[in-house]
C-alpha positions as CSV (number, residue, x, y, z in Angstrom):
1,X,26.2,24.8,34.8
2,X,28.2,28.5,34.7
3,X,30.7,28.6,32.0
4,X,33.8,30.1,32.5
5,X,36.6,30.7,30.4
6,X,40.4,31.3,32.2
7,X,43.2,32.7,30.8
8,X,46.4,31.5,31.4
9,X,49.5,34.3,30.5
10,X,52.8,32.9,30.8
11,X,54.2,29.4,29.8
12,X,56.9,29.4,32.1
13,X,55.8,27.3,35.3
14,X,54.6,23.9,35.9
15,X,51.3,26.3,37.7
16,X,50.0,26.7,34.3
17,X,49.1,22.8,33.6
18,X,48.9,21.9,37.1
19,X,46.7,24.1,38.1
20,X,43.9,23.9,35.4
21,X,44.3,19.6,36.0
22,X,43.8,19.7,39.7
23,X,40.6,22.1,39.0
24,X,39.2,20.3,36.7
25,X,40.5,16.2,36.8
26,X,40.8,16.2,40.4
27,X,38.1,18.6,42.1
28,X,35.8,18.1,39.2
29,X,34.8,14.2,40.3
30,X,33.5,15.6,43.8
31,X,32.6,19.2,42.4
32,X,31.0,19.1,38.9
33,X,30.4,22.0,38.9
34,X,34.1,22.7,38.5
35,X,33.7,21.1,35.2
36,X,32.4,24.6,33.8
37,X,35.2,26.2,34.4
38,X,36.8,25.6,30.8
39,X,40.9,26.6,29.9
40,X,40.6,27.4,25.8
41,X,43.8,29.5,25.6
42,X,46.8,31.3,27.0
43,X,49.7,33.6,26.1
44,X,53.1,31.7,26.3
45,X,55.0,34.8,27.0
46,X,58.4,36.1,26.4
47,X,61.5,32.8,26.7
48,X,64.5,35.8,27.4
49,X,62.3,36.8,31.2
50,X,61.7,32.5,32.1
51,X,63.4,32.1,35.5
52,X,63.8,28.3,34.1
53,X,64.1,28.2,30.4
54,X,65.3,24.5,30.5
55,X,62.0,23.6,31.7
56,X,60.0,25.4,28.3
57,X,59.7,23.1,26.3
58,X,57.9,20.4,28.6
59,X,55.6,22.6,30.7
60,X,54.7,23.6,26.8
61,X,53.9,20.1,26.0
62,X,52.1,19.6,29.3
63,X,49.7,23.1,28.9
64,X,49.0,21.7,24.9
65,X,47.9,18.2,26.2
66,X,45.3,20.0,28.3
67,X,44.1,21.5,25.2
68,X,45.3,25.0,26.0
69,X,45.7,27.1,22.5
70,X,48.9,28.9,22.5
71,X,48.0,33.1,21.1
72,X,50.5,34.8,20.7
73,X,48.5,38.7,21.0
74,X,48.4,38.9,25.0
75,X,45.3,41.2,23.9
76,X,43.5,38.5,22.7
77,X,43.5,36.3,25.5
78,X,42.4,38.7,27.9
79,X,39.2,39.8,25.3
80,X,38.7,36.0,24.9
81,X,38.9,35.0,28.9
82,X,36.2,35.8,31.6
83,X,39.3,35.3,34.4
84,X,43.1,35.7,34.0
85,X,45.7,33.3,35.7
86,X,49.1,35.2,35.7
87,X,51.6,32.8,35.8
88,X,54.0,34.0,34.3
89,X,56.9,33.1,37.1
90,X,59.3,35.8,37.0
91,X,58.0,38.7,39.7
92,X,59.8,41.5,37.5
93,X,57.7,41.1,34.8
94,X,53.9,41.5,36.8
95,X,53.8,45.0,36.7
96,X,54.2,45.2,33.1
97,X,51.9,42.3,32.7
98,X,49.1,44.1,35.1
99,X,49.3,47.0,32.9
100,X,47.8,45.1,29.8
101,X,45.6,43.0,31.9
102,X,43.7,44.8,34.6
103,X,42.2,47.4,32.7
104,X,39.7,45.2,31.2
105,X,38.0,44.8,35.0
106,X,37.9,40.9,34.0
107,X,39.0,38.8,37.6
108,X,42.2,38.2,38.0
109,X,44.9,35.8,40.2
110,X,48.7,36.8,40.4
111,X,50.7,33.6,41.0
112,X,54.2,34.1,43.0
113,X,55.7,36.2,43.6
114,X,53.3,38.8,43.5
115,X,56.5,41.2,42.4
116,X,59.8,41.5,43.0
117,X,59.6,45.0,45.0
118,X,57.2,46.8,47.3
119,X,57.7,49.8,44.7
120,X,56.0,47.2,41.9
121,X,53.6,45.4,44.7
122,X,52.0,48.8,45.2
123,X,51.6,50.2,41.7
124,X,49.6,46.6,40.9
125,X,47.9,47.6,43.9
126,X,46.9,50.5,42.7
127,X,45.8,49.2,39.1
128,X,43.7,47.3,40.9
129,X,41.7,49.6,43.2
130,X,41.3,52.3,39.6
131,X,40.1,49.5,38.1
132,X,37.6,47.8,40.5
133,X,39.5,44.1,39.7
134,X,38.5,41.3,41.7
135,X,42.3,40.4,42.2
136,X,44.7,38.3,44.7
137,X,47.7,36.6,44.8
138,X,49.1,34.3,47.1
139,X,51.3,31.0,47.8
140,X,49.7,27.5,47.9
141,X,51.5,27.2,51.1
142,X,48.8,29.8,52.8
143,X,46.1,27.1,52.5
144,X,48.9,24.5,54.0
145,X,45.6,22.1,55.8
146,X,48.1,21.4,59.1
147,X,48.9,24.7,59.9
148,X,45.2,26.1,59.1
149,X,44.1,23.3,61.7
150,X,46.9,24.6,64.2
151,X,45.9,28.3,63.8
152,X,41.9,26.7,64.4
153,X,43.3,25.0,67.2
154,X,44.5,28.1,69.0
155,X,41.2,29.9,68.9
156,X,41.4,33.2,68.7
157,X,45.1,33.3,71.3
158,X,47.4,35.7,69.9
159,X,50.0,33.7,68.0
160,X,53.3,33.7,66.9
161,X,55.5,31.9,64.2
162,X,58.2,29.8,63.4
163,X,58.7,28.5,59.6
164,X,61.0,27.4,57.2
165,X,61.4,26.6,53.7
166,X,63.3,26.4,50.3
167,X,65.3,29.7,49.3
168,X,67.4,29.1,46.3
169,X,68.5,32.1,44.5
170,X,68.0,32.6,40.7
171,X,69.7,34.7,38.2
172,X,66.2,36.1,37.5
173,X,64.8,36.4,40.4
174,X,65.9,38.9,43.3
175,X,67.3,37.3,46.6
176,X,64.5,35.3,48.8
177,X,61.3,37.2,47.0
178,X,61.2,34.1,44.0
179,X,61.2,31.3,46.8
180,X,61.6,32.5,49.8
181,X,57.2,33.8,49.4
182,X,56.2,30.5,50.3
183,X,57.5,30.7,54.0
184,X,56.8,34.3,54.1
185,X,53.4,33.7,53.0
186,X,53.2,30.9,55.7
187,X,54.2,33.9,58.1
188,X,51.5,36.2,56.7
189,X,48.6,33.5,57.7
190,X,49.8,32.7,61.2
191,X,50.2,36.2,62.3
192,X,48.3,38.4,60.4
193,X,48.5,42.5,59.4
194,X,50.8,44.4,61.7
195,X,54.4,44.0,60.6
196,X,56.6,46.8,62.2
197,X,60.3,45.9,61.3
198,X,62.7,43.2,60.1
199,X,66.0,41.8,60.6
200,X,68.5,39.8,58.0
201,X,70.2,37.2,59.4
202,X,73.1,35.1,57.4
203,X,73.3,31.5,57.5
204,X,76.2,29.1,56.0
205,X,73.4,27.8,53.7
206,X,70.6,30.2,53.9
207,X,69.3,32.8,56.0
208,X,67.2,33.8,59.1
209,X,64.3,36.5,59.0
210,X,62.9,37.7,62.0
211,X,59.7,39.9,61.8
212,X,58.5,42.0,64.8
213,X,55.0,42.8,64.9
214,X,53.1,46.4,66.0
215,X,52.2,44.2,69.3
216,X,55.2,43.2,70.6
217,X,54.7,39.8,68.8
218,X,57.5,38.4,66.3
219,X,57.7,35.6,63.9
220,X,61.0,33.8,62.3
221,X,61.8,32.3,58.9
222,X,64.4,30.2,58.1
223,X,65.4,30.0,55.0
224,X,67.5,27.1,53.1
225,X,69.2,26.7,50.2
226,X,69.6,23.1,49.7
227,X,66.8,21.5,51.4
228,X,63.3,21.2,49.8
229,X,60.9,21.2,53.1
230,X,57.8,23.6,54.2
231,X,56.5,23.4,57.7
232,X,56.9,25.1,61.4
233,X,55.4,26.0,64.5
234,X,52.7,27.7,65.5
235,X,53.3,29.6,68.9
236,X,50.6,30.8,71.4
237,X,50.2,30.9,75.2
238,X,48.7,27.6,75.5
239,X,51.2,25.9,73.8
240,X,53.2,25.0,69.9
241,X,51.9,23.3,67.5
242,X,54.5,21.9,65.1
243,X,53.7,21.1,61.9
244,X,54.9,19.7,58.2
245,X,54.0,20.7,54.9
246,X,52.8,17.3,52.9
247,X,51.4,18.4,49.9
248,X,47.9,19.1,51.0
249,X,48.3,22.4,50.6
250,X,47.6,22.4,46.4
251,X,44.5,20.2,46.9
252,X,43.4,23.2,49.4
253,X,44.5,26.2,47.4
254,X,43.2,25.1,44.0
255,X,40.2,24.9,45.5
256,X,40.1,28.4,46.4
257,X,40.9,28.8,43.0
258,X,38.0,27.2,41.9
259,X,35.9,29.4,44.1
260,X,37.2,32.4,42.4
261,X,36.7,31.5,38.8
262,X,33.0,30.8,40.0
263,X,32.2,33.8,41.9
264,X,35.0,36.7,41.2
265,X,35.3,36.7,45.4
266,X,39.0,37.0,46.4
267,X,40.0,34.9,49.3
268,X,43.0,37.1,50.2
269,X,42.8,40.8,50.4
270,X,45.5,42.7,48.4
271,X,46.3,44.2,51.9
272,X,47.6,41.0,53.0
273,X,49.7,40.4,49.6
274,X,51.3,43.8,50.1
275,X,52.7,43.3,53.6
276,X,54.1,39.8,52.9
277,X,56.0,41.8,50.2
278,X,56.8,44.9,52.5
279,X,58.3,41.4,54.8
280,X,60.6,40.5,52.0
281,X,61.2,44.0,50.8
282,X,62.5,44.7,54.5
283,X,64.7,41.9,54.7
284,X,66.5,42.1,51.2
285,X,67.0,46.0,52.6
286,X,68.4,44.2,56.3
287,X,70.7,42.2,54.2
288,X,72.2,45.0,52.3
289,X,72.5,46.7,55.3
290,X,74.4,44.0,57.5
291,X,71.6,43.2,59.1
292,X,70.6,45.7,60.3
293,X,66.3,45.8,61.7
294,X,65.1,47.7,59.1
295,X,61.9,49.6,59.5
296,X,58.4,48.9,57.4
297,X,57.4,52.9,57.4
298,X,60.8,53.5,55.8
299,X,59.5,52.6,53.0
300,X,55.4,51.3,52.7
């Protein structure tokens, strides 16, 4: 059986217990080979950047029952790991984060948000490609079963979308980019590369985002503020295909996580991370703007 040893940096999100449970306690009855993949130790992180500091001090009892050893020296977890989980919640501190950890070449997932800016989304892009990192980010809601099985369904017609999902805003996060990358990466699987411009549209309790596509194609997310609920349609010339988020989607995505830890292959191309940030990007801009569409090549 291949060992492998994850790092977990940053304390600050229910991801960095789940995520090592449903690997090995859930997956590992039907895939024992799972079992190899072994959690020894993580770096807590800095309490001032936590987007939910009341939360510390139980996801920090949850990690410890796992048998994660807190280290303080981010340096040492990384020389002690043969994978990195960044998990550390808050978007606006993954740049910083990438700096310390990509240069050792050692495999790498960025949880969500992948950053809070295109401007940050790029530069870990490019600490990536000097640095030859197997690396991706993405949402447990792109590996949402029902709407993989609707986009399968469709095969191969040109889709479009309709989505919605949970936006509230946080003091540390910036507008919809914290929750609002859920839906957005929900957007990103239906329609793929291609995103041409995007328009900002206020709602009493939320917000709609409508993406138009280099095809003519466009997609809309509606945000809320005060419901909890992932799901949508999936649009193509044949007909939609609603469907509702249930929870599936960890099972699904932890799995890929699995994968990863096993064979340093990425799932998601970096590509794909950066345009669902350039999506958000351009609709924090429409909102400042009035809502006005605001162009992709303005500023990726």
């Amino acid at each position: 059986m291949k060992k492998v040893k994850v790092g977990i940096v940053g304390f600050d999100t229910s991801h960095s217990h789940v995520f090592p449970a449903y690997i090995r306690q859930h997956h590992g009855k039907e895939h024992p080979e799972y079992l190899g993949i072994e959690f020894p130790v993580g770096w807590p992180g800095d309490p001032a950047t936590a987007v939910h500091p009341e939360n510390l001090a139980e996801t920090h009892k949850k990690i410890a029952e796992l048998g994660i050893r807190a280290e303080e020296d981010l340096d040492r977890v990384v020389a002690e790991s043969d994978v990195i989980f960044l998990e550390s919640v808050n978007g606006g501190t993954h740049l910083e984060l990438a700096r310390r950890i990509l240069p050792a070449g050692k495999p790498t997932y960025i949880d969500k948000p992948f950053a809070n800016s295109y401007e940050d989304a790029r530069a870990i892009a490019e600490l990536i490609a000097r640095h030859r990192v197997p690396c991706w980010h993405s949402s447990s809601l792109r590996f949402e079963p029902v709407m993989c099985a609707a986009i399968a369904e469709a095969k191969g017609e040109k889709l479009e979308a309709d989505v919605y999902g949970p936006t509230p805003l946080f003091e540390k996060g910036r507008g919809i980019f914290y929750y609002g990358i859920h839906a957005a990466e929900m957007v990103s699987r239906i329609m793929g590369r291609g995103l041409k411009g995007v328009r900002f549209l206020e709602q009493p309790d939320g917000e709609i985002v409508v993406g138009l596509w280099e095809d003519g194609r466009r997609a809309v997310f509606r945000g809320r503020r005060s419901a909890y609920a992932f799901g949508g349609t999936v649009h193509h010339a044949k007909g939609s295909v609603p469907f509702q988020a249930k929870g599936g989607f960890y099972e699904a995505f932890t799995r890929e996580l699995a994968e990863f830890c096993l064979t340093g292959k990425a799932p998601v191309p970096i590509e794909d991370t950066l345009e669902v940030i350039a999506f958000l990007e351009a609709a924090e801009r429409s909102k400042a703007a009035g809502g006005a569409e605001v162009s992709v090549s303005s500023f990726a």
